[in-house]
Each structure stands twice: as C-alpha cells, then as structure tokens.
N, C-alpha and C positions, 0 to 999 in steps of 0.2 A: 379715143380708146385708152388712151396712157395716162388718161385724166381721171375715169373711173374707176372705183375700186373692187367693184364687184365684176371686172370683163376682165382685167390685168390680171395677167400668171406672169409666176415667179422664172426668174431668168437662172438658167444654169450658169454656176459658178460667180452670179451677182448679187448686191443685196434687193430685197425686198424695197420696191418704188413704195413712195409712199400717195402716189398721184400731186404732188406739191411741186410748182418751177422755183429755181434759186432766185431772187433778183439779179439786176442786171450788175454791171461791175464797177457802176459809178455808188453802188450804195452802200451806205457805212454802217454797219452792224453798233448797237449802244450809242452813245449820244455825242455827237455831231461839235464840235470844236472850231468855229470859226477863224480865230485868230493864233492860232495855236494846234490846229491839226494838221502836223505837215507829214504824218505818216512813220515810217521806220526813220529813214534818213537824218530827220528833227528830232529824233526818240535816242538817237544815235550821238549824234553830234552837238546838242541844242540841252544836254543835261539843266533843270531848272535847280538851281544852288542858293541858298540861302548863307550867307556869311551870319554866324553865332553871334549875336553883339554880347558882351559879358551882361551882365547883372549886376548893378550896382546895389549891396544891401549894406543897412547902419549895421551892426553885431554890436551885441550889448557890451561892456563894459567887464572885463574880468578881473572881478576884484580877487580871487582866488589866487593866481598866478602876479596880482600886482601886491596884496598883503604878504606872500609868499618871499618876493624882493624886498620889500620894504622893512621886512623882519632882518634878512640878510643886512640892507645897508645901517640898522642900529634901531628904527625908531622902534619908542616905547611908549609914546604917548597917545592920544588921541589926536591931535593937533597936529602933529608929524605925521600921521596916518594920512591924515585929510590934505595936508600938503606933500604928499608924496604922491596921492592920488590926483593932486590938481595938473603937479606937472608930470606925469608918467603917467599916458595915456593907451592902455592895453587893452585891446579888443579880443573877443573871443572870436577861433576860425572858423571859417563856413564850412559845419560837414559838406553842404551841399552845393559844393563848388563847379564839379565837374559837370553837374546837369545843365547848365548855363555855357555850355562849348568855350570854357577855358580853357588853357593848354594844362595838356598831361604832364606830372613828372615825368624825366627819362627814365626813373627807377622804378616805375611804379608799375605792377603786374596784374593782370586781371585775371580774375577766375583762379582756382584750386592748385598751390603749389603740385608739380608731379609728386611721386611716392618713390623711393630710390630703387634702381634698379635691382633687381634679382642678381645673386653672385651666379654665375654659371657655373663655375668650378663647383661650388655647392650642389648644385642640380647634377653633373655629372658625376660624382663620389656619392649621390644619396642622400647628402647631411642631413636633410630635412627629415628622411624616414627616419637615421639613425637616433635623431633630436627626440622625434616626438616616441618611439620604442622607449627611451631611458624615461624619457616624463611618467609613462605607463607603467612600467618597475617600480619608479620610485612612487607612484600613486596605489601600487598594489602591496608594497612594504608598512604603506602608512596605515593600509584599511585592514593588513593580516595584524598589524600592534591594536591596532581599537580594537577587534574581533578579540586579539587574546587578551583582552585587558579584562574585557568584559566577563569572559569564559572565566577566565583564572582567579578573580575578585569572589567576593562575598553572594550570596542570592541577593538581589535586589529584595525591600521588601513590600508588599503591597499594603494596603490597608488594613485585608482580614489576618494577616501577618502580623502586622503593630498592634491590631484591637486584642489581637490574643497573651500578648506578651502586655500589654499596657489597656488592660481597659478601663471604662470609663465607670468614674466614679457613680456609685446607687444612688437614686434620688432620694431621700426620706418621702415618706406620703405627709402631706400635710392636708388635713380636707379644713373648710373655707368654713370658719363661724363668723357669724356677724357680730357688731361689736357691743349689742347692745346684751347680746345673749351673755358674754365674756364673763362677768360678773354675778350670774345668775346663780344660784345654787341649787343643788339636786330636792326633790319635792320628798323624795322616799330615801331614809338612811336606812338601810339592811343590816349595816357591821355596828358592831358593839363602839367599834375605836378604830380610828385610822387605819393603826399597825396592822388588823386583822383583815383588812379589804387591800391591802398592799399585796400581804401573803397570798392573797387567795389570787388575784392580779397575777403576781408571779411564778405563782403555778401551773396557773392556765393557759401563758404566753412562754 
C-alpha cells in the first residue's frame, strides 16, 4: 500500500511519500573511498596538507638597474660596461613570487587600504550640509555673473546680422566663349566708327 502511488493519501501535517524506501545505513551516498573514507572523524582530524615547495625560476638579467650603478660607479666606456656587467650579477624580481607559497612580507597588506574614518564631531555640528550650502552659493554667484555678462554685453551677432552690415561682394557675369570664336569678328558693321557704336552702347546700358 505505502508503495503505490495511486492508493497513498497525504498525511496530515507530513510530507508527501513519495512511495521510495531510503537504503540501509551501511550505504554511502557519492563515491566510495576505500582507503581514505573514514567519515567526519578523518575529515576532522586527518586534514590532507600539502607543504608549498618554492619555485625555482632563472629571472633575466637587469641590465636597467645594473647600467643604472655602473653609470654611478664612473664607467664611460663600452668595455667597463661589459665588465661591470660580468662581475655585478643583477637579476630582475619575480612579480610572481607569492603564487609559489613563499612566505609573505610582515608589511605586506592584502586587499584595499580602508578609507579614513568619518569625523563625527562633523556629523553632529552638520558640517557637511553647511559645506556643500556655501558650494551652492558660490556656484549660483558664478552662473548670476555669466548670465549678467551675457545680458549686459553687446547682441551677439548671427549671420543675417553680419550679411547685412558686410555683404558679399557681386559677382560680375561672365558668359563662357570658346576660344576659337575669341578672335572672330563681327560679319555685319551698322556704325559708321567705333565712337558712334560706344555712344549708342552707353546709352542703352
């Protein structure tokens, strides 16, 4: 009956069976540890610890910091350089020291300096609203001077403003003859003389 799902009703104030038995109490839920499952007691007592062996790595050569002295001790040559660097043997340091379970400096700080404490005397006298009221003053002094600066100056001018006081110079018309025409001359003379085809020209324009 307790095995079927369709005959089982719900128990007041129990959960809902789901018709399933638990195994017995010898069985291990997840996977089975022969030489090495000994329960809470070994989980407790029996921590598994690895000791860090450091890392031994070459670091290149720092010529920066060895050019650096070798300028101090005098040399100027090439030759001195190179025997300065034979016997002054400067290595560059391993950023990556600590990942290798080195020991830590004792100065050394992890993670985000704090931030310094809040005065409280401050907090209790207000300062901080008084602070930022004068900021507000003094930023509404600064915007009433641009405002009257602007006001009390000249009209700005725009463009149709400048085109009217300065406009742009008239193009002459020039219409487009070719070049062979240039030289051409008139088929028909109407005027007696020049002078009398200027006048009448002049007259008319």
């Amino acid at each position: 009956m307790l095995r079927n799902p369709l005959v089982i009703k719900p128990e007041l104030g129990k959960p809902m069976r789901n018709c399933y038995s638990l195994p017995g109490p010898d069985f291990t839920y997840g996977m089975y540890m022969h030489r090495r499952d000994g329960g809470v007691p070994e989980a407790i007592g029996h921590w598994d610890s690895v000791k860090a062996k450091p890392h031994k790595r070459v670091m290149p050569r720092d010529y920066v910091t060895m050019g650096r002295k070798a300028v101090d001790e005098g040399c100027t040559k090439a030759r001195e350089f190179a025997l300065y660097y034979k016997f002054m043997n400067i290595r560059c340091k391993d950023k990556e020291i600590l990942r290798y379970g080195c020991k830590v400096p004792q100065d050394m700080t992890f993670g985000r300096p704090p931030r310094p404490s809040t005065p409280f005397f401050d907090l209790i006298q207000h300062r901080y609203k008084e602070l930022w009221m004068e900021q507000q003053r003094a930023r509404t002094v600064v915007q009433h001077m641009v405002k009257k600066k602007l006001q009390t100056g000249e009209v700005r001018e725009n463009r149709t403003t400048f085109l009217r006081t300065h406009p742009l110079p008239v193009k002459e018309e020039s219409f487009w003859h070719p070049q062979r025409f240039e030289k051409a001359g008139p088929h028909l003379r109407t005027f007696p003389d020049p002078e009398s085809r200027k006048k009448a020209l002049s007259a008319s324009h």
